[in-house]
Backbone as JSON, one array per atom type, in Angstrom:
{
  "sequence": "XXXXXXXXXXXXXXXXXXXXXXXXXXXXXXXXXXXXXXXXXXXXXXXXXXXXXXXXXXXXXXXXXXXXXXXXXXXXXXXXXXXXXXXXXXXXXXXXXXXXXXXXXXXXXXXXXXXXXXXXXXXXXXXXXXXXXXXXXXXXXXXXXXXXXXXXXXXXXXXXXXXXXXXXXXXXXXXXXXXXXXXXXXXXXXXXXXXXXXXXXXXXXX",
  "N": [[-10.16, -18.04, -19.55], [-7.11, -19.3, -20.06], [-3.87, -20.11, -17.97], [-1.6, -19.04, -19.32], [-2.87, -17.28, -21.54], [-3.79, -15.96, -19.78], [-0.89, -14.66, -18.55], [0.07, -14.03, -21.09], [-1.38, -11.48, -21.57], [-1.27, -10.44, -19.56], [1.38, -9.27, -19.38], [1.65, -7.8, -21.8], [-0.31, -5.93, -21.55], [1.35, -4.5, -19.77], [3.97, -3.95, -21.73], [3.01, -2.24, -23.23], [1.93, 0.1, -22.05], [3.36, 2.51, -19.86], [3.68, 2.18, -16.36], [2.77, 4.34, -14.99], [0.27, 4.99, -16.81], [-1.8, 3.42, -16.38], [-5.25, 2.09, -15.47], [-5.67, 2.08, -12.72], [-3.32, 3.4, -11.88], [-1.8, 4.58, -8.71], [-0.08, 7.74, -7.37], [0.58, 8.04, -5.08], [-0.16, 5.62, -2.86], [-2.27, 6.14, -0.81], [-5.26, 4.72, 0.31], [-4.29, 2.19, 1.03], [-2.57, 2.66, 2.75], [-3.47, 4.38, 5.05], [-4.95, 2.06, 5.76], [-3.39, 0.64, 7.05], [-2.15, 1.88, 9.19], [-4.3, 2.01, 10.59], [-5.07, 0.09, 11.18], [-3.52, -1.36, 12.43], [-1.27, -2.6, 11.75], [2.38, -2.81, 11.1], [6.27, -1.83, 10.38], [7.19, -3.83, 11.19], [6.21, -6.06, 10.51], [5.29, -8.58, 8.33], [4.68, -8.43, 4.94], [2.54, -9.06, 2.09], [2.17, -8.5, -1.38], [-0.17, -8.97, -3.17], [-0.75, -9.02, -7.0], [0.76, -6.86, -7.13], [2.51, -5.66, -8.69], [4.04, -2.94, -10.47], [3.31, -1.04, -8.62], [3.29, 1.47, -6.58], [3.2, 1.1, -3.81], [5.01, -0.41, -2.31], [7.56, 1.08, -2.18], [6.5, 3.44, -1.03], [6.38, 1.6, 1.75], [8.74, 0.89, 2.08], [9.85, 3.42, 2.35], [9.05, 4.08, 4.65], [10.2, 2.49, 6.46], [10.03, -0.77, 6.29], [11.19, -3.95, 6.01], [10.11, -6.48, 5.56], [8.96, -7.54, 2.89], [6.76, -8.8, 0.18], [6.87, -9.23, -3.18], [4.19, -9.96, -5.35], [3.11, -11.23, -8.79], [1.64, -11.79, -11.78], [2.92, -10.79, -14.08], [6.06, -10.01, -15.24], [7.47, -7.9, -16.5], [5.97, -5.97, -15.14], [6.87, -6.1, -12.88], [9.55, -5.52, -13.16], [9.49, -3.42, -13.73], [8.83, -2.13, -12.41], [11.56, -2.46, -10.16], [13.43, -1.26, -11.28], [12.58, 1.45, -10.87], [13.16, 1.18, -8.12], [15.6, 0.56, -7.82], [18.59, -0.02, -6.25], [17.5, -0.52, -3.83], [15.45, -2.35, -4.4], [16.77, -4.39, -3.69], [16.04, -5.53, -1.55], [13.68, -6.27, -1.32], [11.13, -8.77, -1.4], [10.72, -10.72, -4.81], [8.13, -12.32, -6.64], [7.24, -13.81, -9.52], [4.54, -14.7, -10.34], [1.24, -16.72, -10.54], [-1.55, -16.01, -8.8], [-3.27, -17.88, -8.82], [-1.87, -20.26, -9.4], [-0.12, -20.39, -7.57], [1.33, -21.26, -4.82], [2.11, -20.62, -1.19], [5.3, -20.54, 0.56], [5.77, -19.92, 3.41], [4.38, -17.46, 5.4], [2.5, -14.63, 5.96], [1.83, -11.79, 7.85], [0.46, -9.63, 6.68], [-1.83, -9.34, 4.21], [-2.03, -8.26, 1.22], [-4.33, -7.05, -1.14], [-4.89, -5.51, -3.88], [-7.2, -5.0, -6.3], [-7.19, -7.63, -7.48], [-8.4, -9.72, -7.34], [-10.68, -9.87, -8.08], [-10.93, -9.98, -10.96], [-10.52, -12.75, -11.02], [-13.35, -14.35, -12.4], [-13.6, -16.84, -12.49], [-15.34, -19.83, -10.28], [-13.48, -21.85, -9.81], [-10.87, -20.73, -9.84], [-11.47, -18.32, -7.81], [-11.41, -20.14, -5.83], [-9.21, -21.62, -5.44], [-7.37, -19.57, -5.07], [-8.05, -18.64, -2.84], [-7.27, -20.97, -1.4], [-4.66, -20.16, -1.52], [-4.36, -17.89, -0.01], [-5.29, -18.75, 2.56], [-3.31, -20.74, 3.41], [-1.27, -19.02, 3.25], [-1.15, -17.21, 5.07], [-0.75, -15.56, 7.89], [-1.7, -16.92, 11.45], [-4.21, -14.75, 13.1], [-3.51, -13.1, 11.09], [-3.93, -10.08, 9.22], [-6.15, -9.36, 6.14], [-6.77, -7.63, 3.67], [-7.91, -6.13, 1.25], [-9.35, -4.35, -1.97], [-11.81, -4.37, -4.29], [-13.4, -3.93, -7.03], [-16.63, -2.21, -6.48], [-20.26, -2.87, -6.75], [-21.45, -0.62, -7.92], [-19.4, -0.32, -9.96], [-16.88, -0.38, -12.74], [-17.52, -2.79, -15.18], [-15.65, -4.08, -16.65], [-12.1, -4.33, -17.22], [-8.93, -3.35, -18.28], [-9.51, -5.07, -20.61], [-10.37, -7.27, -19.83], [-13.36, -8.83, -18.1], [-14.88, -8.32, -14.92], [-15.62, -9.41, -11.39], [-17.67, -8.02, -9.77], [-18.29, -6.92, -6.51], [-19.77, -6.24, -2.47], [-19.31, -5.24, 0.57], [-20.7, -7.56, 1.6], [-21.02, -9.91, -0.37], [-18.6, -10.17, -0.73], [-17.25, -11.05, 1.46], [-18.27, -13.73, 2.27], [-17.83, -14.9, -0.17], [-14.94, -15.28, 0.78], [-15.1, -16.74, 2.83], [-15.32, -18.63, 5.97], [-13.15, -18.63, 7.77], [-11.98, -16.13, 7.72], [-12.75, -13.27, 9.73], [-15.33, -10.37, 9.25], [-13.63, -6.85, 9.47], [-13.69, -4.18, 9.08], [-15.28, -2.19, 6.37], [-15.04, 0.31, 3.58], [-16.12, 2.79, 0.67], [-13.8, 3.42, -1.99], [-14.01, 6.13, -3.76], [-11.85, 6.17, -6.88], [-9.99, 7.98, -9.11], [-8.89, 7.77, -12.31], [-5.68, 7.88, -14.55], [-6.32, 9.57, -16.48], [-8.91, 10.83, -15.46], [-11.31, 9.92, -15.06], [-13.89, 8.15, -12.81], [-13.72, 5.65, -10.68], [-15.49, 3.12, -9.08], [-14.46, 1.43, -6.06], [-14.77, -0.92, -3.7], [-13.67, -1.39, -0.71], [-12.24, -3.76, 2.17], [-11.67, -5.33, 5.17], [-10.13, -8.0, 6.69], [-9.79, -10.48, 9.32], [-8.19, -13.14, 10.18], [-9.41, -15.58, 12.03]],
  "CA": [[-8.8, -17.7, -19.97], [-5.98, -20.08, -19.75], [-2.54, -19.83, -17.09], [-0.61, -18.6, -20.4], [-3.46, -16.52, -21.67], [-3.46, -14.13, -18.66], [0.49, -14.1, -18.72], [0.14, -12.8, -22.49], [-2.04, -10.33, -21.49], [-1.46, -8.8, -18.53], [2.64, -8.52, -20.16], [0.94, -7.01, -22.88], [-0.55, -4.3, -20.7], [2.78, -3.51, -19.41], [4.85, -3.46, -22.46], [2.05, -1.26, -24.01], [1.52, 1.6, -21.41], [3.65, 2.92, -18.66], [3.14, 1.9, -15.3], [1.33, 5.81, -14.59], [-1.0, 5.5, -17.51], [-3.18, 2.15, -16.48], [-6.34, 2.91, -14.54], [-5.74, 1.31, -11.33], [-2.53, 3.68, -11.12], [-1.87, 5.56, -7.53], [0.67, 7.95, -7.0], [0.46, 7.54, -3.5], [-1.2, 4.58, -1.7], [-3.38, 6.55, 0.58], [-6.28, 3.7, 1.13], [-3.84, 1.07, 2.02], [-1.38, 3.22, 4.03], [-3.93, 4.75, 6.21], [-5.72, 0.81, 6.76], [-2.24, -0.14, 7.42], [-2.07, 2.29, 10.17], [-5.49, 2.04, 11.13], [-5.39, -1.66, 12.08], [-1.95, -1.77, 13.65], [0.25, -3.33, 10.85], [3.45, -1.66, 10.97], [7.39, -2.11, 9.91], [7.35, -5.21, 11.93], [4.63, -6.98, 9.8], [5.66, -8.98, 7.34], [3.31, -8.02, 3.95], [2.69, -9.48, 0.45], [1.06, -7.2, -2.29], [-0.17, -9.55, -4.48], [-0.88, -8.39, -8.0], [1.58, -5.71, -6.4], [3.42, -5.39, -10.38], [5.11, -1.7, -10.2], [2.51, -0.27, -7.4], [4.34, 2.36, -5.39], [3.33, 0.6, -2.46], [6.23, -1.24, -1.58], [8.29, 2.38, -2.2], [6.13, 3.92, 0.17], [6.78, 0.59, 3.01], [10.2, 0.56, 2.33], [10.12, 4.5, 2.91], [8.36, 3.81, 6.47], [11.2, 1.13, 7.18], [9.56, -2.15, 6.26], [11.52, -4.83, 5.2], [10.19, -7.87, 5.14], [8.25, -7.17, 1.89], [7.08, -9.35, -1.02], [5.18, -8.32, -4.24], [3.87, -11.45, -6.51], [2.79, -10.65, -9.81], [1.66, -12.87, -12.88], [3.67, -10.03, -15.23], [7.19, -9.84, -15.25], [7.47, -6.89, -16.85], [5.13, -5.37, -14.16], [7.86, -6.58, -11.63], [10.98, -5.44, -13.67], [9.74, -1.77, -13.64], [8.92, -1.49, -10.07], [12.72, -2.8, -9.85], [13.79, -0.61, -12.14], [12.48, 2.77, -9.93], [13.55, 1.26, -6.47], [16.99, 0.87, -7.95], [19.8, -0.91, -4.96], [16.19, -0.68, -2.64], [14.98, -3.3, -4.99], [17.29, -5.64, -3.12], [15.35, -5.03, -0.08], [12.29, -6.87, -1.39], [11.3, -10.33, -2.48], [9.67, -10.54, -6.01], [7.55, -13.36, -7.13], [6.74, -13.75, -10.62], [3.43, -15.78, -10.28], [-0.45, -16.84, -11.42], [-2.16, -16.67, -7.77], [-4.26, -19.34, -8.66], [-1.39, -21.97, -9.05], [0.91, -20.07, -6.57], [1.52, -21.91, -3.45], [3.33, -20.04, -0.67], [6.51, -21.79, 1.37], [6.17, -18.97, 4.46], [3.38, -16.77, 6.36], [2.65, -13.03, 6.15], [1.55, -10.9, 8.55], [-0.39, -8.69, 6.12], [-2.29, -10.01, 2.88], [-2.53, -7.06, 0.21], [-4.61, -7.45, -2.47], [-6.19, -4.12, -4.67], [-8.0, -5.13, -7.36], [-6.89, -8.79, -8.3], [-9.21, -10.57, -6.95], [-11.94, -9.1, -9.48], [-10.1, -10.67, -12.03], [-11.23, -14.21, -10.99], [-14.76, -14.83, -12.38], [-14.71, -18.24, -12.74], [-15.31, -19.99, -9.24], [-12.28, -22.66, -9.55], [-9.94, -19.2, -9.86], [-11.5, -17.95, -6.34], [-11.0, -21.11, -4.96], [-7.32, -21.46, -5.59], [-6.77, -17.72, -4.57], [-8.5, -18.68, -1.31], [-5.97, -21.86, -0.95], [-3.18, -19.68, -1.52], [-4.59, -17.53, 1.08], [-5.32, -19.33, 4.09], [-1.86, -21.22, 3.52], [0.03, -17.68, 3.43], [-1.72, -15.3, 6.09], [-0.5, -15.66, 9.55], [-2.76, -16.58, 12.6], [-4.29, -13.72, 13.37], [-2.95, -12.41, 9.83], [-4.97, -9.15, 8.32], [-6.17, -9.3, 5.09], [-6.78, -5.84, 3.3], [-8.58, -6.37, -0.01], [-9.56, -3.57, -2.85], [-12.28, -4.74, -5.44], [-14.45, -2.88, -7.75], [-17.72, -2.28, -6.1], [-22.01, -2.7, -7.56], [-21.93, 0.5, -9.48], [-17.94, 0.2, -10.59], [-16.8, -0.62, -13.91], [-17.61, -4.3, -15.59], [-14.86, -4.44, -17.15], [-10.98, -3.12, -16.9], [-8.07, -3.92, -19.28], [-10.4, -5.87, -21.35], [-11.46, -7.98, -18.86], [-14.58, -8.94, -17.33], [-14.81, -8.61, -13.67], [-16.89, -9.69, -10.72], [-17.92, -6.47, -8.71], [-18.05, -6.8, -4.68], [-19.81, -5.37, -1.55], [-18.79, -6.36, 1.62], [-20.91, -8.58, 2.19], [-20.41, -10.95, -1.18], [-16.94, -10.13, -0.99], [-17.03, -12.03, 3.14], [-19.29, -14.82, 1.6], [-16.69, -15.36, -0.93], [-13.5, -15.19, 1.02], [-15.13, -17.85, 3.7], [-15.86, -18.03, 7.65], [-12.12, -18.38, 8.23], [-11.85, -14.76, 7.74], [-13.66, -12.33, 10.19], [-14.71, -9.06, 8.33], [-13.44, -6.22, 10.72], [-14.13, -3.09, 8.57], [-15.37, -1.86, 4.62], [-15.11, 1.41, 2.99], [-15.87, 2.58, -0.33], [-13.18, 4.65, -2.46], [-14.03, 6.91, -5.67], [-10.33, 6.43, -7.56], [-9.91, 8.65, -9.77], [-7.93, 7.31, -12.86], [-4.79, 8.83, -14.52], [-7.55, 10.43, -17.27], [-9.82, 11.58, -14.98], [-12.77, 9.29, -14.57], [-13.97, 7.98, -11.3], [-14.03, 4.23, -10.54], [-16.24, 2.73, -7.45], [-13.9, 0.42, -5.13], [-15.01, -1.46, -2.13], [-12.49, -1.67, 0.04], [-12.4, -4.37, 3.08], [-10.65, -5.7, 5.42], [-10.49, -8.79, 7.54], [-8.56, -10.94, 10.09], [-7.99, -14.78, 9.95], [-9.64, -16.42, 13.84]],
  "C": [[-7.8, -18.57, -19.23], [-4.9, -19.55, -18.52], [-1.82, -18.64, -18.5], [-1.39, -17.84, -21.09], [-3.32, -15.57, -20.73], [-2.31, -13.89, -18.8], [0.69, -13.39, -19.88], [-0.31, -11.58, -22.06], [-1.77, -9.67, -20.79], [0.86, -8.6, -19.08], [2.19, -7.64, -21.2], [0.95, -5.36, -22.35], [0.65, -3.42, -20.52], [4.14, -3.27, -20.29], [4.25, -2.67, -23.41], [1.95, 0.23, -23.56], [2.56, 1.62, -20.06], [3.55, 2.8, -17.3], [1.92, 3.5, -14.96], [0.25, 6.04, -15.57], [-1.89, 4.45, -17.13], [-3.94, 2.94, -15.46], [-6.25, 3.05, -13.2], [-3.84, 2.57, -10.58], [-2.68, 4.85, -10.19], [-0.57, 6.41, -7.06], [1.42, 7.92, -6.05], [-0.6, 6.77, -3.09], [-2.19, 4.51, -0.97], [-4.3, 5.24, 1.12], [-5.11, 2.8, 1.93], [-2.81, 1.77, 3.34], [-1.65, 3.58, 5.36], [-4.94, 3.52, 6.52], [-4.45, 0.28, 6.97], [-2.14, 0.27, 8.84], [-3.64, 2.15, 11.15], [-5.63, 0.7, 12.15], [-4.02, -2.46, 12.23], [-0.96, -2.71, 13.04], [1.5, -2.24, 11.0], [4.57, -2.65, 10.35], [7.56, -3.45, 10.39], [6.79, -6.57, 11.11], [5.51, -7.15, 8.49], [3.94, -9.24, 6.07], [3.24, -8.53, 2.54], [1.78, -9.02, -0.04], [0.86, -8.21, -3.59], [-1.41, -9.2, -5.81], [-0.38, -6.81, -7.92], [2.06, -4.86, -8.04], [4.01, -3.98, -10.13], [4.41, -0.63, -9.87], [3.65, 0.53, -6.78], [4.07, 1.92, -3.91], [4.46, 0.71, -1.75], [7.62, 0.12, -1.46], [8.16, 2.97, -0.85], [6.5, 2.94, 1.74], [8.53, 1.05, 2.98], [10.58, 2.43, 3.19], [9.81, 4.5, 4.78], [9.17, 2.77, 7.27], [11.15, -0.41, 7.63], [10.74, -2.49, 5.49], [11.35, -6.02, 5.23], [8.34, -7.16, 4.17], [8.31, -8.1, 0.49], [6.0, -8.76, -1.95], [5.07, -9.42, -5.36], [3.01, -10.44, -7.3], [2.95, -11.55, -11.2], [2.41, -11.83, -14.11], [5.32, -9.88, -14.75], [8.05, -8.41, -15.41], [7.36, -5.83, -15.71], [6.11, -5.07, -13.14], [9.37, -5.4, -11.86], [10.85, -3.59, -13.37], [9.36, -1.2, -12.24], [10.49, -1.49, -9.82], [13.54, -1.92, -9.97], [13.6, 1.1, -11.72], [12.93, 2.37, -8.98], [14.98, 1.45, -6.68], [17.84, -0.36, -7.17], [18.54, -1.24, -4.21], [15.48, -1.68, -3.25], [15.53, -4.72, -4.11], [17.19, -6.45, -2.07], [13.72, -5.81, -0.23], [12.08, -8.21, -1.91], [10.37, -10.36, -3.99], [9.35, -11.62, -6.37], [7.17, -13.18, -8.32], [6.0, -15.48, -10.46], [1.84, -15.64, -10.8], [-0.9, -17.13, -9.76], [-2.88, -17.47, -7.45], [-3.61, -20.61, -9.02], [-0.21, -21.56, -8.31], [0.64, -20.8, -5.09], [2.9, -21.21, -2.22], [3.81, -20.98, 0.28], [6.83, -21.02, 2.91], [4.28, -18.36, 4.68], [3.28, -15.57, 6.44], [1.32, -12.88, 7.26], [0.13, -9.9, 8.06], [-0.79, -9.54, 5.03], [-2.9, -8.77, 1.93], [-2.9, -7.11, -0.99], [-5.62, -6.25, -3.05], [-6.01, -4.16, -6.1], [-7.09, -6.39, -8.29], [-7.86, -9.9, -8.24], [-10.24, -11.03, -7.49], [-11.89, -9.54, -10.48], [-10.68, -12.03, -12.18], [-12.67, -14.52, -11.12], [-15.05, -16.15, -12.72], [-14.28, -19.0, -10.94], [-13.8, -20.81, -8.73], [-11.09, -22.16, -9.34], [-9.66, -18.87, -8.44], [-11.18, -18.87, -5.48], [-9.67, -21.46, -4.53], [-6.97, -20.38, -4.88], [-7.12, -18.08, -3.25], [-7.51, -19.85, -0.7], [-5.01, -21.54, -0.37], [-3.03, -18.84, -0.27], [-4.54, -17.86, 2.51], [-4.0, -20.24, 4.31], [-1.37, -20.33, 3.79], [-0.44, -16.87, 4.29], [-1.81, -16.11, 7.32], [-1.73, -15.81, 10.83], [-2.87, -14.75, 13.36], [-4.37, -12.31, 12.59], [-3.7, -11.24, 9.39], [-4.95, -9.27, 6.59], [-6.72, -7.76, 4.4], [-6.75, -6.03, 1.64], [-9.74, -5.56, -0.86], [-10.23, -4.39, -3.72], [-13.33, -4.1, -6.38], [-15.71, -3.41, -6.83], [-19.4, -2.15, -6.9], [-21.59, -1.99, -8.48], [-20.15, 0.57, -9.89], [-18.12, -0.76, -12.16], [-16.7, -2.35, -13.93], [-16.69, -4.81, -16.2], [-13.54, -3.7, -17.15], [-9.85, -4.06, -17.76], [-8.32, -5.03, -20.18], [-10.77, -6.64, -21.15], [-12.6, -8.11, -18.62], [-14.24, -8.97, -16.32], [-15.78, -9.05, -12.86], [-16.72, -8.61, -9.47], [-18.23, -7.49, -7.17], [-18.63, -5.91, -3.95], [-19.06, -6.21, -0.59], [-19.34, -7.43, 2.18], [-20.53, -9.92, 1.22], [-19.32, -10.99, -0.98], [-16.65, -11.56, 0.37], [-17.34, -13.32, 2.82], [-18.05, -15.3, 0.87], [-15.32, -15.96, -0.25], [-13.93, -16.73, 2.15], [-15.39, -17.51, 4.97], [-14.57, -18.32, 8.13], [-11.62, -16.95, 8.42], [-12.6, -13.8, 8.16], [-13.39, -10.96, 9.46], [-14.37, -8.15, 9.79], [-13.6, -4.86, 10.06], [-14.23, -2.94, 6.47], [-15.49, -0.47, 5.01], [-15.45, 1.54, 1.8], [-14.81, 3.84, -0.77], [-13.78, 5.18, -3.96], [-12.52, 7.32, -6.69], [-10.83, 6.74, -8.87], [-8.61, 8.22, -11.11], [-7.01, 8.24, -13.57], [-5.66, 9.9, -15.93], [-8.85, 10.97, -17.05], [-10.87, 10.98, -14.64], [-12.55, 8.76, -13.59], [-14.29, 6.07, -11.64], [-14.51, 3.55, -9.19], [-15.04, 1.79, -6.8], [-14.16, 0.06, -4.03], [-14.26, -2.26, -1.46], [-13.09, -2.82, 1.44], [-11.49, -5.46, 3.46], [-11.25, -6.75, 6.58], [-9.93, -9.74, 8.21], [-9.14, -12.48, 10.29], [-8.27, -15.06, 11.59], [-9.06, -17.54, 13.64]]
}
């Protein structure tokens, strides 16, 4: 799938359904909020949620008194209605409308937040780029904190194909620039009730 193929599509998604009806939506954050606190990111930490689109994340940060906050997102749409609930607090965040595989960042975060984009990339030249964009944008020392469907999760999600993840392919993948420092798995529960595997993991740039 083309640059301008995914931009059809994933706008699609979001001028089709609601931000609370897709699968992936969370009313509250819980995984990332409590590995935020877990591994000593706080308000100080500068964070980018990428494939962030109109996640309550950045609601929840801003509620906890973050502001240095960006949320990249190859949908526009995605972007406009996150904007569109924060309101004036919108003004408080940076928004990228981007394809992370020809995004190039011009700065350094602190945090690297990525749940369930990554999954997205099954062809290798995809991951490779994403990993560019990566080790350019995540701070010495930087945490990365990365959500991807896990073995037994679903093969496919908004008519996608994906490429499932434990922690160890997932480490393999990401490179030996990135020490892992903890996995979990979650059972998310979507807004119709079924359960979806996620293998969560997280890991810090030496």
């Amino acid at each position: 799938m083309s640059h301008s193929e995914r931009d059809k599509h994933w706008e699609a998604v979001y001028r089709e359904k609601s931000p609370d009806a897709v699968s992936w939506f969370q009313e509250t954050p819980v995984p990332t909020l409590n590995a935020l606190d877990r591994f000593g990111a706080d308000k100080r930490s500068a964070l980018i949620d990428i494939g962030g689109g109109a996640s309550t994340l950045v609601d929840a940060l801003l509620e906890r008194g973050w502001r240095d906050l960006t949320v990249l997102d190859i949908a526009a749409s995605a972007l406009d209605a996150a904007k569109s609930r924060l309101g004036p607090l919108s003004d408080l965040v940076q928004w990228e409308v981007a394809d992370i595989t020809k995004w190039r960042p011009t700065r350094t975060f602190d945090v690297w937040h990525d749940r369930a984009v990554f999954h997205f990339l099954t062809e290798a030249r995809q991951r490779k780029a994403y990993r560019m964009a990566l080790l350019a944008g995540l701070a010495e020392h930087g945490l990365v904190i990365m959500a991807t469907f896990a073995p037994e999760g679903p093969e496919q999600c908004s008519g996608l194909p994906v490429q499932r993840y434990d922690a160890g392919t997932l480490a393999k993948e990401l490179g030996s620039e990135l020490k892992p420092v903890a996995n979990w798995r979650e059972q998310h529960v979507t807004p119709w009730g079924s359960n979806q595997a996620f293998n969560w993991c997280v890991f810090r740039k030496s």
